[in-house]
C-alpha positions in Angstrom: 102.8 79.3 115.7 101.2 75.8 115.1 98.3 74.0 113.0 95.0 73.7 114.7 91.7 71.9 113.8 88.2 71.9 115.9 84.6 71.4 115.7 82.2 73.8 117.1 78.5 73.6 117.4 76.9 76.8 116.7 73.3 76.0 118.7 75.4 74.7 121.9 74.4 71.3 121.6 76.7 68.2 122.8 79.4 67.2 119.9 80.4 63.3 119.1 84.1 64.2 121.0 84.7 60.7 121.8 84.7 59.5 118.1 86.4 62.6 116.7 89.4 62.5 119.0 89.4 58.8 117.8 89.6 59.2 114.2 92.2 62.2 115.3 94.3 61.2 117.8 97.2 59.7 115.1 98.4 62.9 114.8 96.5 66.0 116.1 96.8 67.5 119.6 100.3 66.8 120.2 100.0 70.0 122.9 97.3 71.4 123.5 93.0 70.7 123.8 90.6 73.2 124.9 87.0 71.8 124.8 83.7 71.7 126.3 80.3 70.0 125.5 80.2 72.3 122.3 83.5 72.8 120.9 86.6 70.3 120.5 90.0 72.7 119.3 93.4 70.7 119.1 96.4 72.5 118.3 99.7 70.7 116.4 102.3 73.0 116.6 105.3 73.3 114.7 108.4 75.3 115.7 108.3 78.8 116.5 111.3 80.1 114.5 110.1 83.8 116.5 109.9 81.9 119.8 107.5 82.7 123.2 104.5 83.0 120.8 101.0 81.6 121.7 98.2 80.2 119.7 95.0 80.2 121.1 93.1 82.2 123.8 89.8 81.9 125.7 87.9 83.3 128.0 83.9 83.9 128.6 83.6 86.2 125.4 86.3 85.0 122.7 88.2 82.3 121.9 90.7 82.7 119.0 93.3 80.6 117.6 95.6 81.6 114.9 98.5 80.6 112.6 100.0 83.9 111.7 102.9 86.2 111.6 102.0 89.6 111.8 105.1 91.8 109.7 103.5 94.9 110.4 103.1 94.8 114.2 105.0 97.8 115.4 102.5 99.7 113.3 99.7 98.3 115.1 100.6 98.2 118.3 101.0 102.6 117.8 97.7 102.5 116.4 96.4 100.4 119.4 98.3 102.5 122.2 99.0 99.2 123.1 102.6 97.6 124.9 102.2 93.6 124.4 104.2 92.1 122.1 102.8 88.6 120.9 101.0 88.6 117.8 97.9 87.1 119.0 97.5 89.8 121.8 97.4 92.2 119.0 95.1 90.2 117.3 92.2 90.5 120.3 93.2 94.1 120.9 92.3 94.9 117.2 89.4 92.6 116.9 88.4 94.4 120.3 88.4 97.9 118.7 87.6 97.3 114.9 85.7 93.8 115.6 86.8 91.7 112.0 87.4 94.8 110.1 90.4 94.1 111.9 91.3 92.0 108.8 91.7 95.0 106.5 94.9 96.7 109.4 97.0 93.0 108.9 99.7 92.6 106.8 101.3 89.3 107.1 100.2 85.3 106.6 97.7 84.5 109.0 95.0 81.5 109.4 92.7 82.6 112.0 89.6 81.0 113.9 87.5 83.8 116.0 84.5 82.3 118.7 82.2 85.4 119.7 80.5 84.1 122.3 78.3 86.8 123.2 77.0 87.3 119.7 77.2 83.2 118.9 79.2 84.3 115.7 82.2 82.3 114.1 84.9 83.8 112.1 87.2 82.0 109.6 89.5 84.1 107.9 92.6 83.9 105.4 95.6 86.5 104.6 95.3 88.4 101.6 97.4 85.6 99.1 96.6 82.7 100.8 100.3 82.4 102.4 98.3 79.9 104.9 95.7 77.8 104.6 92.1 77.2 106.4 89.4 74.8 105.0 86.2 74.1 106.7 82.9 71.6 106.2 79.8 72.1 107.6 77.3 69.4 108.7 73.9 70.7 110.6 74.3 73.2 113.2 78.3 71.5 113.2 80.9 73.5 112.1 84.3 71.7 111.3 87.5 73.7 110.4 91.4 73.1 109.8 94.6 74.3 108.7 94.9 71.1 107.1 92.6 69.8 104.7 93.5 65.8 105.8 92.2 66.5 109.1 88.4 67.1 107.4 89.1 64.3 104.9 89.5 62.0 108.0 86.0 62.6 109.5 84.4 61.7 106.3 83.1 58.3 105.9 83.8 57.7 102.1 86.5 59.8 100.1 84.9 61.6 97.3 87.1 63.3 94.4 85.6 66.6 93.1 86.0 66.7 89.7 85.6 70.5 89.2 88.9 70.8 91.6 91.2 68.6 89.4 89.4 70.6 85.4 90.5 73.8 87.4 94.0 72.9 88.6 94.6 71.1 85.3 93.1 74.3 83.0 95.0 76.8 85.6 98.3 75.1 85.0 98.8 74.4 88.8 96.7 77.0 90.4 94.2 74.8 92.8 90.9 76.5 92.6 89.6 79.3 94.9 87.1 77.4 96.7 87.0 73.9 95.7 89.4 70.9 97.2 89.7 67.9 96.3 87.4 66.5 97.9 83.6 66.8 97.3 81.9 68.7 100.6 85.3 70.2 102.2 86.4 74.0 101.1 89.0 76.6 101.0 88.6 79.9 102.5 89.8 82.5 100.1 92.7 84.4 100.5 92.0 88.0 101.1 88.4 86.8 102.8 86.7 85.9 105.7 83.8 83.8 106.8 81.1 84.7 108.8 79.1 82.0 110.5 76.0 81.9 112.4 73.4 78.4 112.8 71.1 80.0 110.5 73.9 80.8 107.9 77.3 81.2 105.9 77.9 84.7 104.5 80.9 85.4 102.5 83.0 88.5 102.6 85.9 90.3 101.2 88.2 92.4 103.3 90.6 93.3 101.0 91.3 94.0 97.1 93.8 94.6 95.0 93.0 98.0 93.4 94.0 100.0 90.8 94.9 103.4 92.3 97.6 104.5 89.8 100.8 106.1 91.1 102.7 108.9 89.4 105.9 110.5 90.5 108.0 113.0 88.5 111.4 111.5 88.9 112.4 108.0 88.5 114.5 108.4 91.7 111.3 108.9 93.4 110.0 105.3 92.5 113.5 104.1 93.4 113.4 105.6 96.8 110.0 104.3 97.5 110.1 100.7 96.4 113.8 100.4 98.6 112.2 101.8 101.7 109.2 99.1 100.8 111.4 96.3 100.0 114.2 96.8 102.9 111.4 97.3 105.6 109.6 93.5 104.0 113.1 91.7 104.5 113.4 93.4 108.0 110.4 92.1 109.0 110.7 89.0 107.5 114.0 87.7 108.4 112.8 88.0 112.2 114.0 85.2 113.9 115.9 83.9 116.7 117.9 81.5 114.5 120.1 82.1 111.3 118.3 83.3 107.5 119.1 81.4 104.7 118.4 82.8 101.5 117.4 79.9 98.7 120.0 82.2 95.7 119.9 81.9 92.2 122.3 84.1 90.1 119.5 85.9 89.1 117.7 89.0 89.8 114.9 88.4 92.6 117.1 86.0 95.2 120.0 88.0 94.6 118.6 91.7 95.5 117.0 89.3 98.5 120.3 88.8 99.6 122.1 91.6 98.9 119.3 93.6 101.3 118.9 90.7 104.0 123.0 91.4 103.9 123.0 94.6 104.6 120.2 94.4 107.4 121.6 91.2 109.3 124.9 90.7 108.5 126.6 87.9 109.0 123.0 85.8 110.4 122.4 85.6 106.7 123.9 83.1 104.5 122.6 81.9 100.5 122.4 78.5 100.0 122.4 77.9 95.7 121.7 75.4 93.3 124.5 74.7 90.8 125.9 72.2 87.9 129.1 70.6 87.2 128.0 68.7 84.1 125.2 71.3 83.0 127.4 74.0 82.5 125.1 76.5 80.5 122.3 75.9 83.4 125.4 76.8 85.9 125.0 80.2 87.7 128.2 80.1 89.9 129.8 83.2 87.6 127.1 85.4 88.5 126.5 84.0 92.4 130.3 84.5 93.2 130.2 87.8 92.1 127.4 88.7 95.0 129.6 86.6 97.2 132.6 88.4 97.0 131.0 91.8 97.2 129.3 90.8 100.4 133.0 88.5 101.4 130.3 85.7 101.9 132.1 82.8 103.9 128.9 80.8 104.9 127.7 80.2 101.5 126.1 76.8 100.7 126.8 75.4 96.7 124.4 71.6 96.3 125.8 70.1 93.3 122.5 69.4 91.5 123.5 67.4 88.2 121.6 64.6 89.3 118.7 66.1 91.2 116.7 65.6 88.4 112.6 65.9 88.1 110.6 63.4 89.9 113.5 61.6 92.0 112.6 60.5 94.9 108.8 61.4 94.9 107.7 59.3 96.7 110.0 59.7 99.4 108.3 62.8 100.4 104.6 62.3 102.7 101.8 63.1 100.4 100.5 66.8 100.4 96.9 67.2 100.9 96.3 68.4 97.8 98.5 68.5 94.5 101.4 70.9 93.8 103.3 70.6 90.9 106.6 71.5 92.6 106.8 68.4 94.1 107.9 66.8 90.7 111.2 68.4 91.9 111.4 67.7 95.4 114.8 66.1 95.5 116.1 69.6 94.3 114.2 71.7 97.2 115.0 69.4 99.4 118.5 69.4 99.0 118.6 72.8 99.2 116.5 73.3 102.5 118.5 70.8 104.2 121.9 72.8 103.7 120.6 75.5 105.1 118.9 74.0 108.2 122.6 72.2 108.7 123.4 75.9 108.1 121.8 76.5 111.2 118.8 78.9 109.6 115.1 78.8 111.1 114.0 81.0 108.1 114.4 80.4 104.5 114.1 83.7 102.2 112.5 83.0 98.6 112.3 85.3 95.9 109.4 83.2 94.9 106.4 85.6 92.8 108.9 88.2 91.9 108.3 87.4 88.0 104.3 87.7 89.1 104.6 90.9 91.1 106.8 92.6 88.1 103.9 91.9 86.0 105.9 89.9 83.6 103.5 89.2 81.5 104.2 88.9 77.0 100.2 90.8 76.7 101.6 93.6 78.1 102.3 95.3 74.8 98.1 95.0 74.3 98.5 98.3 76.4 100.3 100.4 73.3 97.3 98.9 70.7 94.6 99.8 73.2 95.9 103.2 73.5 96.3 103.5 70.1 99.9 104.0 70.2 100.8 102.3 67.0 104.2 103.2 66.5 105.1 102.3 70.0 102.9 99.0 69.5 105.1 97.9 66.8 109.1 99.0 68.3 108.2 97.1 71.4 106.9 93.7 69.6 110.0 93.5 68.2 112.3 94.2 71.0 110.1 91.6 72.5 110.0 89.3 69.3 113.7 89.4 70.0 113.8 89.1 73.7 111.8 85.8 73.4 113.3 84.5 70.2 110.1 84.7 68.0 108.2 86.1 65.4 107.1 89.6 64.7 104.0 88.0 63.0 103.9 85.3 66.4 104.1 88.0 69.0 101.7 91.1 67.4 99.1 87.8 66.9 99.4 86.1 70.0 100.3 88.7 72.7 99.3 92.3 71.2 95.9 91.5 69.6 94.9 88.2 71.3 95.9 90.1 74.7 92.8 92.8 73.9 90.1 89.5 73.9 89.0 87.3 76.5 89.7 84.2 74.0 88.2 81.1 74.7 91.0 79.0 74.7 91.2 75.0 75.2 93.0 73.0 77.5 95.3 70.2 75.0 95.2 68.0 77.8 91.7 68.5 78.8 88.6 66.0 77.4 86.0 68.1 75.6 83.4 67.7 78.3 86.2 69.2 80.9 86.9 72.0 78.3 83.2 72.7 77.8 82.5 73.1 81.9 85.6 75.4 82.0 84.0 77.5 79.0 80.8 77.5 80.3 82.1 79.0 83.6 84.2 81.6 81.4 83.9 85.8 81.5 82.3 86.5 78.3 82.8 90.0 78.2 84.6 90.7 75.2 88.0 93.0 76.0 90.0 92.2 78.4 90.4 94.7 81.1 93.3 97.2 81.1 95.1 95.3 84.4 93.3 92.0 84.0 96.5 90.4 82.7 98.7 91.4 85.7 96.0 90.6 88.4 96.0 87.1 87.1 99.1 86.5 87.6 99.9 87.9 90.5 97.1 85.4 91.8 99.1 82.8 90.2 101.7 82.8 92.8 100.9 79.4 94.8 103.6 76.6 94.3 104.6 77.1 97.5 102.9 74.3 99.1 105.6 71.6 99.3 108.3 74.2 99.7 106.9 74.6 103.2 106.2 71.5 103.8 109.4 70.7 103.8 111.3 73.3 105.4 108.3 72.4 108.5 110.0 68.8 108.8 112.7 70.3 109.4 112.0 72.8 111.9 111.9 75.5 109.6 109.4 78.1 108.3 109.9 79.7 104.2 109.0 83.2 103.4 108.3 85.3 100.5 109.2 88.8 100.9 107.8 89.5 96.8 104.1 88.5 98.3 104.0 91.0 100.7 101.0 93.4 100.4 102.1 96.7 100.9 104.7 95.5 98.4 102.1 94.1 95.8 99.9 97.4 96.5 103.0 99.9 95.3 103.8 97.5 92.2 101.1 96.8 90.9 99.9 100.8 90.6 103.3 102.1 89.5 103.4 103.2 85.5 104.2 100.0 83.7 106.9 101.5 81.8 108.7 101.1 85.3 108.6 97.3 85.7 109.0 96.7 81.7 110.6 98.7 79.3 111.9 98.1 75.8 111.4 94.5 76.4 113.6 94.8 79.8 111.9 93.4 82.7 112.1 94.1 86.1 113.3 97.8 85.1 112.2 99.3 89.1 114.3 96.5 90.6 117.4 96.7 88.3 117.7 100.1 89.0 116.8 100.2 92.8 119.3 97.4 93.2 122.5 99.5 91.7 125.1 99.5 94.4 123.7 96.0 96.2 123.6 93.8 93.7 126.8 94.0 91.0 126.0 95.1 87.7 126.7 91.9 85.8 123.6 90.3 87.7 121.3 93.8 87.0 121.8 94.1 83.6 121.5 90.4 82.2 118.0 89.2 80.4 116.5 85.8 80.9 117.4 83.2 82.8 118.8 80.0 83.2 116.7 76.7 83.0 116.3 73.5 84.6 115.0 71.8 81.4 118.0 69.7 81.7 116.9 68.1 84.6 113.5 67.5 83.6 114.6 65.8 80.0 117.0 63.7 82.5 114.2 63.2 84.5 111.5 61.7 82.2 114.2 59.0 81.2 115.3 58.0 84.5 112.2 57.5 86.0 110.1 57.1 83.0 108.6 54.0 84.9 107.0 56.4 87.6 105.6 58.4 84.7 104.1 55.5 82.5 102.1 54.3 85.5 100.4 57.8 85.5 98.8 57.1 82.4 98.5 53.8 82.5 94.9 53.0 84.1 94.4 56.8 84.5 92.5 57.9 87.4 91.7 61.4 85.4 90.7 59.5 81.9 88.2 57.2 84.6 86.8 60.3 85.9 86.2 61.7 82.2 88.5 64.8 83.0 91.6 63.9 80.5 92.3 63.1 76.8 94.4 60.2 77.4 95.7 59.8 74.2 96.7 63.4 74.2 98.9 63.1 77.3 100.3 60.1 77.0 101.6 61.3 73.4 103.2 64.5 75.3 104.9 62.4 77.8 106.4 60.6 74.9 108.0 63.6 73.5 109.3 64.8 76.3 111.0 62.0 77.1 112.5 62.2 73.9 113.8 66.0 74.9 111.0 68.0 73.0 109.4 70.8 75.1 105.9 72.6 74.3 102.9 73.5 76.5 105.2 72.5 79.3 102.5 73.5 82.4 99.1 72.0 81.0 101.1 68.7 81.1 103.1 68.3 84.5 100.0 70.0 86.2 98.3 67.0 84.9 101.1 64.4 86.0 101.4 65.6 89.3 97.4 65.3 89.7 97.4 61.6 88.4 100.2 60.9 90.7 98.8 62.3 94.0 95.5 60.6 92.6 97.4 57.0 92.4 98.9 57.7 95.9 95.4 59.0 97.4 93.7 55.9 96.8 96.5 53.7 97.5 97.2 52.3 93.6 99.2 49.2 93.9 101.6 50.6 91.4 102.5 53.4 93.1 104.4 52.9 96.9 101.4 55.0 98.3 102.8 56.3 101.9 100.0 56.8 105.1 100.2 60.1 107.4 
């Protein structure tokens, strides 16, 4: 499928073409412009690792244009008694019969634009996580929209910097805000949401929510049986391509049960690509990859050597994303990895990206056993997890069992007191936590995944992430919590659904391996890149960071001591991607 941008006036009144295709023509509508006096669409598209797939349509009564993949279109097209084939015929057939309650039948990634003529209405609409993206602005009865936020940026005539974007991505360790961008006047649709948009007005709406509709089987088996049919069905549809699947591996639990099913369903077009150390040996996974490898006689596999793909080399080599995303402090490391696997000949990349988020791996979980009362049970599982995590009885029952009943109103370290008062001020003040709040968050956590795809696009490549998909997320996240963590085990559902595909060794080991390594290498190599981020801080200018504070914490970690690891890198990567916005002299700032 491909990008798209347009403008559309909503009262049918002429539209400035001539100076928007000017300020767009760099770039945009590399293949295709429908437009008359009212409405200007370009599409850029990317390749179509599906192939033969379309991304607009218009006639007298619609005109839709979509970046999508729909993974549950067999489904649809029963319910539709319908034969085509291409997602975006599916898409007007459903819209046809449901009109945009369509939204709620859809399970896939999907970034969709709908023109009802007859009823002057606009649609924008998002996929339920926010897999793509679609930001909009609206000036008068001119309504401007884009899969790419730079395209809006360009029709401003000043750049303005929102401030509440950069407290929220800063406070949420890396999460960018639900509605707010980056830039003051330009906004996200939400995931799981769609617009509706008339001249007179804007109206909000969600199609779809995560609910709590608990599920209870008898048997363990049972849960077993369901999540594999689930979870074999998502790589299925997934690894549809007409190229080869790379899987990005690990030796651990998520990208290794990826595998071992992508395996089993496509053979030999599936091949892991893996990140390993020569000099790092305890960060090394090899002994626990080979052992998938030579259960699946993998001849195809891909090892990058990745002693010296340390954090923030070669940052700048890498065009600047639209917005931040911490992952791009380690973009030398992806990129490595995505570039074996398109030499691999792959036109999909597998993640297991989100699998810690869907699992509900989360330390409050033990708040569940106080809440209920269950005392005894409180205390045995704080200290198999007191022991899992290498902490105090006293430090867990404190931080994870009773602070995990309260909505605490916690400070940022990083964050100046007027940024930590707006974030309070915008706080839930009800008292207890909910029962699922904990695991709702972060499950909505899951959005690093911005320069991941970014780069795998360059290279004619599309990543996907089976964990985020929502029939998937549905079944989880209602299941008894005893079956995704148990005596301080996570992941308890997957280890035991994966017996038989992936070897024991990799089931049964806790924790995993980390690339702190790389980042303490990181902040002495190119310690240069990090002092210009505090040096004549854009953040501190704006009022937004304690500079003192960060700069202190850079310090340390360059001098290998690790604490409150994502309130700081969150903030680096936003002073960086500030520097390069506005073209700071000290930072080699590159144009798109």
């Amino acid at each position: 499928m491909g990008k798209f941008s347009g403008i559309i006036n909503l009262n049918n009144e002429s539209i400035p073409k001539d100076k928007i295709l000017q300020i767009w023509s760099r770039e945009l509508f590399n293949d295709t412009i429908e437009m008359d006096k009212s409405f200007l669409i370009g599409l850029n598209n990317h390749n179509d690792v599906v192939g033969n797939e379309e991304s607009i349509y218009n006639d007298k009564d619609l005109l839709v244009i979509a970046d999508l993949r729909i993974d549950n279109l067999d489904g649809l097209k029963e319910n539709l008694k319908c034969i085509q084939s291409k997602s975006l015929e599916i898409i007007l057939h459903s819209y046809k019969k449901w009109g945009i309650d369509f939204l709620k039948y859809i399970n896939g990634e999907f970034a969709i634009f709908i023109f009802d003529k007859q009823r002057n209405l606009c649609f924008l609409a998002r996929d339920s996580f926010g897999l793509k993206s679609l930001f909009y602005m609206k000036e008068g009865h001119n309504l401007f929209f884009s899969t790419e936020l730079k395209f809006l940026e360009m029709l401003q005539e000043t750049t303005s910097f929102n401030k509440e974007y950069f407290i929220d991505y800063i406070y949420n360790q890396a999460t960018p805000p639900n509605i707010q961008t980056p830039f003051n006047n330009i906004f996200r649709v939400e995931k799981a949401t769609y617009l509706e948009i008339s001249k007179e007005k804007l109206i909000k709406n969600v199609y779809w929510e995560l609910l709590y509709k608990p599920i209870n089987y008898k048997r363990s088996s049972d849960y077993v049986e369901h999540f594999r049919d689930i979870f074999s069905k998502v790589i299925l549809n997934q690894s549809n391509t007409y190229g080869k699947v790379s899987i990005m591996m690990s030796g651990g639990l998520d990208s290794t049960s990826i595998y071992g099913i992508a395996k089993q369903l496509r053979g030999e077009e599936v091949f892991p690509v893996s990140n390993v150390y020569d000099i790092y040996k305890e960060d090394d996974e090899r002994p626990y990859i080979k052992l998938i490898l030579d259960q699946y006689g993998e001849k195809n596999h891909k090892f990058i050597i990745s002693d010296e793909l340390w954090i923030l080399k070669n940052y700048f080599q890498h065009k600047i994303l639209d917005e931040p995303c911490i992952n791009t402090l380690s973009y030398s490391l992806v990129h490595e990895n995505l570039k074996a696997a398109k030499n691999g000949g792959a036109t999909v990349v597998l993640s297991g990206y989100a699998g810690d988020q869907v699992f509900g791996y989360n330390p409050e979980y033990i708040s569940n056993d106080l809440r209920n009362l269950n005392i005894i049970g409180f205390f045995n599982e704080s200290k198999k997890l007191a022991r899992f995590r290498n902490e105090t009885l006293i430090y867990v029952i404190r931080n994870y069992g009773i602070k995990g009943l309260f909505n605490t109103d916690e400070k940022s370290p990083v964050l100046s007191e007027y940024a930590n008062n707006f974030i309070l001020s915008k706080k839930n003040k009800k008292i207890f936590k909910s029962k699922i709040n904990n695991s709702f968050k972060y499950i909505q956590r899951s959005q690093g995944f911005t320069m991941t795809r970014s780069i795998a696009e360059s290279l004619g490549m599309e990543v996907r992430f089976p964990f985020l998909d929502r029939e998937l997320v549905e079944f989880l996240y209602n299941i008894p919590i005893h079956q995704k963590i148990n005596n301080a085990t996570t992941k308890v559902l997957l280890r035991n659904s994966m017996r038989g595909i992936v070897p024991d060794p990799i089931l049964d080991q806790q924790g995993k391996s980390s690339d702190d390594l790389l980042l303490f290498q990181g902040f002495k190599i190119e310690w240069d890149t990090i002092a210009k981020a505090y040096r004549g801080s854009l953040l501190a200018e704006l009022g937004i960071i304690n500079l003192e504070d960060f700069k202190n914490q850079m310090l340390m970690y360059k001098h290998g001591v690790l604490s409150k690891g994502m309130d700081y890198f969150a903030t680096l990567e936003a002073e960086l991607w500030l520097k390069r916005k506005v073209g700071d002299v000290s930072c080699p700032s590159l144009q798109y």
